[in-house]
MIDOSE-1310 file (N, C-alpha, C; in nm, 2 decimals, decimal comma, always signed):
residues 183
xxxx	+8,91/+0,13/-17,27/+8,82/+0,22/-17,33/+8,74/+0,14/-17,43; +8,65/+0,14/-17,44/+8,55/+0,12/-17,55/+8,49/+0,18/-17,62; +8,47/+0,30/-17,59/+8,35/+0,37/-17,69/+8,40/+0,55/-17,66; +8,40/+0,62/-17,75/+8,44/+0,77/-17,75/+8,30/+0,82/-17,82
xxxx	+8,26/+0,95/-17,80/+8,21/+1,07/-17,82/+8,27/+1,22/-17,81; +8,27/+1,27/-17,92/+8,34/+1,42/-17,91/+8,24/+1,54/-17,97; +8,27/+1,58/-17,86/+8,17/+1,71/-17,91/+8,25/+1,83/-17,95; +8,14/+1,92/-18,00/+8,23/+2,04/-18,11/+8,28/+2,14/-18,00
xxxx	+8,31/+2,09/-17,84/+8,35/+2,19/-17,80/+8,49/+2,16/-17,76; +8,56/+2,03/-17,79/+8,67/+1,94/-17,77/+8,65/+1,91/-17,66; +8,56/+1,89/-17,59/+8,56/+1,78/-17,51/+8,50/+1,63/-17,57; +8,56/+1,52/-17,52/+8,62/+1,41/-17,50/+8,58/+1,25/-17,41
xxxx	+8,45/+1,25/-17,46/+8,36/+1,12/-17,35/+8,40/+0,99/-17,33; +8,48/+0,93/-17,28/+8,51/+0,74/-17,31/+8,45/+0,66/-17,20; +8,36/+0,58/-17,27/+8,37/+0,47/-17,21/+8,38/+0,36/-17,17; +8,41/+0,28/-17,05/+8,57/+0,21/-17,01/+8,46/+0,06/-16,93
xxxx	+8,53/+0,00/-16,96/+8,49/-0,15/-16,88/+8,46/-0,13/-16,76; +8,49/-0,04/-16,68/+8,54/-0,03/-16,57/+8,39/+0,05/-16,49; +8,27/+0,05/-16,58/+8,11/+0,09/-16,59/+8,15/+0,22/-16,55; +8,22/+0,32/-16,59/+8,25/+0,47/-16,61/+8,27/+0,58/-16,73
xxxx	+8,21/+0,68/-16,77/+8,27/+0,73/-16,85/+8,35/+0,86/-16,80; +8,41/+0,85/-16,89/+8,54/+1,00/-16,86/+8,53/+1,14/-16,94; +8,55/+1,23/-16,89/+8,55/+1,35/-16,96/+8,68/+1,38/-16,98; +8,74/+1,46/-17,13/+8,84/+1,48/-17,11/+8,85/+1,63/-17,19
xxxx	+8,99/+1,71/-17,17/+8,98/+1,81/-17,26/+9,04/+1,76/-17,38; +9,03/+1,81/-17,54/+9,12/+1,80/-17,62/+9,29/+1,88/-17,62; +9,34/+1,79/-17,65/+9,46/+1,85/-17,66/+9,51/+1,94/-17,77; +9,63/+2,05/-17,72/+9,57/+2,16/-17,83/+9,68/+2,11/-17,95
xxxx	+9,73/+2,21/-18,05/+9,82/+2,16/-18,16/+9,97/+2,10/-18,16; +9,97/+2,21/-18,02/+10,11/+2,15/-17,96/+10,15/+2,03/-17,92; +10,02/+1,96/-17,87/+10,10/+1,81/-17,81/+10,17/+1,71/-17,92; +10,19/+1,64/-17,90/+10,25/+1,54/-18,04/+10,19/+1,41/-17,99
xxxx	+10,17/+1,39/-18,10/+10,07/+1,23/-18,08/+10,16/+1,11/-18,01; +10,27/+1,12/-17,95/+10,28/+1,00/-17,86/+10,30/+1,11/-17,74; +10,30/+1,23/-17,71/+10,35/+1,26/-17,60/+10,31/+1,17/-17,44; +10,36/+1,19/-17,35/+10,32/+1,12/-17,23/+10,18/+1,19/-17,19
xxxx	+10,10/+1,06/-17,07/+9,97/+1,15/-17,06/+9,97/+1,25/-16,95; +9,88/+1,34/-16,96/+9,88/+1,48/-16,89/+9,72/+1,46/-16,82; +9,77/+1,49/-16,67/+9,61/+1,44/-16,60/+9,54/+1,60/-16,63; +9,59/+1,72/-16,66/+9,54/+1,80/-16,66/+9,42/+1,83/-16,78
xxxx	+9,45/+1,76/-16,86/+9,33/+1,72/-16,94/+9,18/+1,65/-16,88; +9,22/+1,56/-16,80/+9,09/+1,48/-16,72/+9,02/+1,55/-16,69; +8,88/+1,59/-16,70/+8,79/+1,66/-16,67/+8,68/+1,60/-16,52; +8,63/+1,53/-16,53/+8,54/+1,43/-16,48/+8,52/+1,33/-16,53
xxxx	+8,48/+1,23/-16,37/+8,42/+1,10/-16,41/+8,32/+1,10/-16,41; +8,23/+1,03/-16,46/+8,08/+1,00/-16,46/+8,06/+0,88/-16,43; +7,97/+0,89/-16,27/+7,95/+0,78/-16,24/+7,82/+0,74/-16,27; +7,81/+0,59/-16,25/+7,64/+0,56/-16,30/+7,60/+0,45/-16,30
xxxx	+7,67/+0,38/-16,41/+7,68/+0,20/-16,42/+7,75/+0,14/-16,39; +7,73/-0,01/-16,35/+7,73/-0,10/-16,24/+7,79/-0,20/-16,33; +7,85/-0,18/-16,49/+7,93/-0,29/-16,54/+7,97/-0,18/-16,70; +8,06/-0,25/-16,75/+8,08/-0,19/-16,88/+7,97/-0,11/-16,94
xxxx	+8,06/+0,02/-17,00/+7,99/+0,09/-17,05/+8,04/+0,09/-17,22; +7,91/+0,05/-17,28/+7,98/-0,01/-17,42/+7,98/+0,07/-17,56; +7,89/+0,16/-17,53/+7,84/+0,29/-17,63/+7,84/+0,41/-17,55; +7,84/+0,54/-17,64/+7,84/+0,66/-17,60/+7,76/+0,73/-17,74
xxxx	+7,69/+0,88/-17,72/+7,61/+0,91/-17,82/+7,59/+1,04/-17,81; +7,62/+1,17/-17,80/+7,59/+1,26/-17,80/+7,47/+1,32/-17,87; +7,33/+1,37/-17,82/+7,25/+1,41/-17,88/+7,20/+1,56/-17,89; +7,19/+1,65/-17,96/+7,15/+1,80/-17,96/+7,06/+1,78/-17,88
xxxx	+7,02/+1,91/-17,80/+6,91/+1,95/-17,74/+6,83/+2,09/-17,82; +6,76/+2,12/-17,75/+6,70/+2,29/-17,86/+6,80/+2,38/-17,76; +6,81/+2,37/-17,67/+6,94/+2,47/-17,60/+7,07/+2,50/-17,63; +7,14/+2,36/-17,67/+7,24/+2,35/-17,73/+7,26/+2,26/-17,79
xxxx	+7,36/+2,29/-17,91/+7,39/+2,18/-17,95/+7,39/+2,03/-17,98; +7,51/+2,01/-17,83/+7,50/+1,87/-17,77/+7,48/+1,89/-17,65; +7,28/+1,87/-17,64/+7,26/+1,84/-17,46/+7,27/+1,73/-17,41; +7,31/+1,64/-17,43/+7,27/+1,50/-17,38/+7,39/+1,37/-17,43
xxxx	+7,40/+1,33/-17,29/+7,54/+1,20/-17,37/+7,44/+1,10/-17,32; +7,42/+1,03/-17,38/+7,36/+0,88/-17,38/+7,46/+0,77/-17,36; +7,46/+0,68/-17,26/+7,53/+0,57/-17,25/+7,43/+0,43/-17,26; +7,51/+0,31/-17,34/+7,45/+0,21/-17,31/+7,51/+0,10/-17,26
xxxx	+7,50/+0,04/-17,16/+7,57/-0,02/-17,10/+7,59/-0,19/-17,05; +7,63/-0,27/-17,00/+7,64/-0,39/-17,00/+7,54/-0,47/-16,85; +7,54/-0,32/-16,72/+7,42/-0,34/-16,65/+7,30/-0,35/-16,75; +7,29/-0,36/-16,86/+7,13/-0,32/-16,87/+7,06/-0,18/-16,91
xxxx	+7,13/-0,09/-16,86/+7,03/+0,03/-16,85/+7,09/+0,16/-16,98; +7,05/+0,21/-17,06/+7,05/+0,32/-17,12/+7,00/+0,46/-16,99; +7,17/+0,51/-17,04/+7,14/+0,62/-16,91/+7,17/+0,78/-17,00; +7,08/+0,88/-16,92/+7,06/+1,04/-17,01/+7,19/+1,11/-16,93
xxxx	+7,23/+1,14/-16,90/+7,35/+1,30/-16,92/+7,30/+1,41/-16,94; +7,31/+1,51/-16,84/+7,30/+1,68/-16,88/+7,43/+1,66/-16,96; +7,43/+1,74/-17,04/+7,57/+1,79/-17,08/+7,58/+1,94/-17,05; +7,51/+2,02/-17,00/+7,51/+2,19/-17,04/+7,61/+2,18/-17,01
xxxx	+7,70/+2,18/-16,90/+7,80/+2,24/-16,86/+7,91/+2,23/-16,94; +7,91/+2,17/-17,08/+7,99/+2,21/-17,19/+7,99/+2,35/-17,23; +7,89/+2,44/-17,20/+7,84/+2,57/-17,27/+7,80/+2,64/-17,14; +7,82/+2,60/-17,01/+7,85/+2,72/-16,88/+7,94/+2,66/-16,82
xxxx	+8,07/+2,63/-16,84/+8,19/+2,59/-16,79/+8,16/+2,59/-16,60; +8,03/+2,48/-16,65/+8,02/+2,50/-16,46/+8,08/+2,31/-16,45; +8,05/+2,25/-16,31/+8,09/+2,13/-16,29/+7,98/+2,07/-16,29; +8,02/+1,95/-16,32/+7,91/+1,81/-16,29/+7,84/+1,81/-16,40
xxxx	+7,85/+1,70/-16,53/+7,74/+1,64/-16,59/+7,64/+1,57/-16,50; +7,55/+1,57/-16,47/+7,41/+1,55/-16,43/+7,36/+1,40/-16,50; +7,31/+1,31/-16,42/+7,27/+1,18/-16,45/+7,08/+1,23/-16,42; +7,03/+1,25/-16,58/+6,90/+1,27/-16,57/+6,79/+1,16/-16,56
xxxx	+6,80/+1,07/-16,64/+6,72/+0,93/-16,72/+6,80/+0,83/-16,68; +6,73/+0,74/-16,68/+6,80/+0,61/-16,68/+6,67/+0,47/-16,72; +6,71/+0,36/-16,83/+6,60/+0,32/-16,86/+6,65/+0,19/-16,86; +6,53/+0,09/-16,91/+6,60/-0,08/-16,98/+6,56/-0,12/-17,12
xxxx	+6,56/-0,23/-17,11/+6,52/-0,25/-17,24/+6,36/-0,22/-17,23; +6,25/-0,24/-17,16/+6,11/-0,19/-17,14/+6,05/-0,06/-17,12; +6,17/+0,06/-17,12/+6,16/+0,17/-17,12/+6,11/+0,20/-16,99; +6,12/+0,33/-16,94/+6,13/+0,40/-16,85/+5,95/+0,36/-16,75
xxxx	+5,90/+0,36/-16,78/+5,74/+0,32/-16,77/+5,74/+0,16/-16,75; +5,84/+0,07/-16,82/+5,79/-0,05/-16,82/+5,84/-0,17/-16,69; +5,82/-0,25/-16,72/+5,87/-0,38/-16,54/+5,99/-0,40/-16,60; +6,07/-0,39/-16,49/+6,22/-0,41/-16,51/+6,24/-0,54/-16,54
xxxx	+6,13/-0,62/-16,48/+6,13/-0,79/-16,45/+6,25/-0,84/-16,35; +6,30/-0,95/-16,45/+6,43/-1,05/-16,39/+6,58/-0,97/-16,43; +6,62/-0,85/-16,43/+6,75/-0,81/-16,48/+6,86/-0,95/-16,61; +6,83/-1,03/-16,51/+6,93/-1,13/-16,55/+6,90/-1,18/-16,71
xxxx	+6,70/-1,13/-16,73/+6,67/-1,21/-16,81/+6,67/-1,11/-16,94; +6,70/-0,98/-16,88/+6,68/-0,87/-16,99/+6,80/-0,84/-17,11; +6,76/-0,86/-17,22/+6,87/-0,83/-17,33/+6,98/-0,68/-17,31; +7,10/-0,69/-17,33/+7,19/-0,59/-17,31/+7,21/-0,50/-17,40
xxxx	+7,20/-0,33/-17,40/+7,18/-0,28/-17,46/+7,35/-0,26/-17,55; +7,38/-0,26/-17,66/+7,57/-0,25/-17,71/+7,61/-0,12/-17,82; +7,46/-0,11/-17,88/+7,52/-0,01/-17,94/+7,36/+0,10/-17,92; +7,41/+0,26/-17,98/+7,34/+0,36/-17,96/+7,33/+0,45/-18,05
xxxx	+7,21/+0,53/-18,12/+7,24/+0,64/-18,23/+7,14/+0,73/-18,19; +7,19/+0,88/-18,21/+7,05/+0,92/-18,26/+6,98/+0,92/-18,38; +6,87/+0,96/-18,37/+6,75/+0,95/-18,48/+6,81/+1,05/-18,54; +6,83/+1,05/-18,66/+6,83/+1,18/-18,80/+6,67/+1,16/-18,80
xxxx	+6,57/+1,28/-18,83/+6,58/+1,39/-18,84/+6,51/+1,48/-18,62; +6,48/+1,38/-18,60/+6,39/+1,38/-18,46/+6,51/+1,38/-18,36; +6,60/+1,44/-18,30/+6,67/+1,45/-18,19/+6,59/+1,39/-18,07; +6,48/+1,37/-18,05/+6,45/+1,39/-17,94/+6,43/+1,19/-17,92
xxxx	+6,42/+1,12/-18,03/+6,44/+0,95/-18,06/+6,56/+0,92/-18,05; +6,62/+0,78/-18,00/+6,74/+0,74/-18,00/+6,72/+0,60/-18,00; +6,83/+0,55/-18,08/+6,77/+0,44/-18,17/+6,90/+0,32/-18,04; +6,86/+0,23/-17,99/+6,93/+0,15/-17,93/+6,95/-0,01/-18,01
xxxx	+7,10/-0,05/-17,98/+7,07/-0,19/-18,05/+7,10/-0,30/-17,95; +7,05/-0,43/-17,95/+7,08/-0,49/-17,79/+7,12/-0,61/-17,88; +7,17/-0,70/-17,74/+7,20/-0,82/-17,77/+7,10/-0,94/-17,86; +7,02/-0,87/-17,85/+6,88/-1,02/-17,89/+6,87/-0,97/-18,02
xxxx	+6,93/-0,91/-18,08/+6,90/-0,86/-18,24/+6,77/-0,74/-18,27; +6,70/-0,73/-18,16/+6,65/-0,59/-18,17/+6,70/-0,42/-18,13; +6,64/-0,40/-18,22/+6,63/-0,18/-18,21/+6,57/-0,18/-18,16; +6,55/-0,07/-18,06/+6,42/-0,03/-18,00/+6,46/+0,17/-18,03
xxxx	+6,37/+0,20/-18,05/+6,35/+0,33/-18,08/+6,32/+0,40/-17,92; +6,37/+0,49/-17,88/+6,32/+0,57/-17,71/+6,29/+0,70/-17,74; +6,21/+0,75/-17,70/+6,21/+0,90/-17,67/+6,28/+0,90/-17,58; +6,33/+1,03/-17,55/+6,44/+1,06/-17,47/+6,34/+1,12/-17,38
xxxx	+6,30/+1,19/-17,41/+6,22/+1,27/-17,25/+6,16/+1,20/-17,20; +6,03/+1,11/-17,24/+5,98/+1,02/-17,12/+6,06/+0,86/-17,10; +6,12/+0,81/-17,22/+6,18/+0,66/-17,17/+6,09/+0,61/-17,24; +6,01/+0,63/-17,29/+5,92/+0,51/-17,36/+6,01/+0,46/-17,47
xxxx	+5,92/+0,33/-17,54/+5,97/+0,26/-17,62/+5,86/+0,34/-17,76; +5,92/+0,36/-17,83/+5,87/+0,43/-17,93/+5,76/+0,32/-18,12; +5,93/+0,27/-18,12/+5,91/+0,11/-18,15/+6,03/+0,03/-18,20; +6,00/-0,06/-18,16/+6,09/-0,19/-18,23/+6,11/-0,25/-18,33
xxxx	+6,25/-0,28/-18,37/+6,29/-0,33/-18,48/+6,29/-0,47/-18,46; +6,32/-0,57/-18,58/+6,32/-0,69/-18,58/+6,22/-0,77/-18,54; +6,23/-0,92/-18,63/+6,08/-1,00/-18,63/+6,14/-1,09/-18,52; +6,06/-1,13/-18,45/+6,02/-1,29/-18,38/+6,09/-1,40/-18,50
xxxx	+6,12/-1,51/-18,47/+6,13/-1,59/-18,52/+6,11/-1,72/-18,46; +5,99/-1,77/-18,46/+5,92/-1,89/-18,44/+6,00/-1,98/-18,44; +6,04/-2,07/-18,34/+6,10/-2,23/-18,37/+6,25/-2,15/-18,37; +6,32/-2,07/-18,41/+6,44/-2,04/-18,43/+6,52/-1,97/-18,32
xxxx	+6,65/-2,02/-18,26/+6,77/-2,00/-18,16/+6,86/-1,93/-18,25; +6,86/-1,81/-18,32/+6,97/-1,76/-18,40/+6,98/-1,66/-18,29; +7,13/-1,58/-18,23/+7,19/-1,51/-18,17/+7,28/-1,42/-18,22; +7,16/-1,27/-18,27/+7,19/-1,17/-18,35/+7,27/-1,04/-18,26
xxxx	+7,34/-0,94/-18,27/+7,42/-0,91/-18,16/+7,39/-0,72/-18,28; +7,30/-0,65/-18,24/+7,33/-0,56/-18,30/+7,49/-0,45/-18,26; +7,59/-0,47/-18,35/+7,67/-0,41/-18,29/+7,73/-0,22/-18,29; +7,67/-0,20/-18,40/+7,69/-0,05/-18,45/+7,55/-0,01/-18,55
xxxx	+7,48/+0,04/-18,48/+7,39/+0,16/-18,51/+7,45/+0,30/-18,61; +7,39/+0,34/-18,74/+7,46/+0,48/-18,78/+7,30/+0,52/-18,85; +7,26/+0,66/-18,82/+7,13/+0,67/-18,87/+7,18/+0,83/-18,95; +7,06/+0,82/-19,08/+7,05/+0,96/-19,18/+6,93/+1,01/-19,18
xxxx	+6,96/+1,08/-19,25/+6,74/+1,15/-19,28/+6,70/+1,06/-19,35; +6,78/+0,98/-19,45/+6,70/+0,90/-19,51/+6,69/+0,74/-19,49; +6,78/+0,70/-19,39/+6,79/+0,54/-19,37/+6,87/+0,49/-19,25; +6,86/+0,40/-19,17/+6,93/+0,35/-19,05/+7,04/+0,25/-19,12
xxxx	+7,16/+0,25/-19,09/+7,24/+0,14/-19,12/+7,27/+0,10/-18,98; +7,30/-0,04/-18,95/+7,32/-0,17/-18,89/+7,43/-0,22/-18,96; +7,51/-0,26/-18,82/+7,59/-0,35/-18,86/+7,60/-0,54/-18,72; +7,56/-0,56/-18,80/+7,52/-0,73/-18,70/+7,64/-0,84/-18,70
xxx	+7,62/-0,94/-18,66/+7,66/-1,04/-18,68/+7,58/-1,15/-18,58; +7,55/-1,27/-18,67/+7,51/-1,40/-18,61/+7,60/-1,50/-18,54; +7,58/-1,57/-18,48/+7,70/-1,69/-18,40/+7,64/-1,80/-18,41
């Protein structure tokens, strides 16, 4: 597992090296924190990406709450999730969007050559932005509905080979915090 998301309905998002995330139920008061595991909990898998999935993100919709799981993943692609079926106990999260680092509209180019998306937030106060951090030391801002690139964080650095790794994204109404490291 790498990355969890929990929404206020106890359900339970992880995502696992294994380019999958999982749905789970929460467990209720009764269980005891080492009990053995219970497949009755497992909800669904979500299939989608084609290598580790390294972020997860739950975003409101105007319909509910949490419409939308956001994954970023180690293929490359930032991918959208229906979530309704948190709130009509029907089946199947729904794989809506799917984008790269050029956004939804842009050339995919050389995959090989494209920075990997590692961490994911949403925008405080705009739901409808989601703030991505990649391997090359840039944010990129997305709208969610069309995939565009909204805009980018971080300068060019001329002459300079520094290898910045944005690793944890957390955004307010009033400020983005980043957490990085250089190698």
């Amino acid at each position: 597992m790498t990355s969890l998301a929990v929404s206020c309905t106890g359900i339970i998002f992880s995502g696992s090296l294994d380019a999958t995330i999982r749905s789970w139920r929460a467990p209720g008061p009764e269980y005891d924190t080492y009990s053995a595991y219970d497949p009755s909990l497992t909800l669904e898998t979500l299939v989608g990406h084609t290598d580790s999935v390294w972020d997860l993100a739950l975003l409101p919709s105007r319909e509910h709450e949490q419409g939308y799981l956001l994954s970023a993943s180690a293929d490359g692609t930032i991918k959208v999730w229906d979530t309704s079926p948190l709130y009509t106990n029907a089946k199947g999260f729904r794989l809506l969007k799917s984008w790269s680092y050029s956004g939804l509209q842009g050339s995919r180019g050389d995959k090989a050559d494209e920075p990997i998306p590692l961490s994911i937030a949403p925008y405080h106060p705009d739901y409808r932005i989601v703030l991505v951090g990649f391997n090359n030391g840039k944010i990129k801002a997305f709208n969610i509905e069309t995939g565009a690139v909204v805009m980018t964080f971080g300068a060019e650095l001329d002459g300079m080979s520094l290898s910045i790794f944005v690793h944890s994204l957390r955004s307010s109404l009033t400020s983005v915090l980043l957490r990085s490291f250089a190698l």
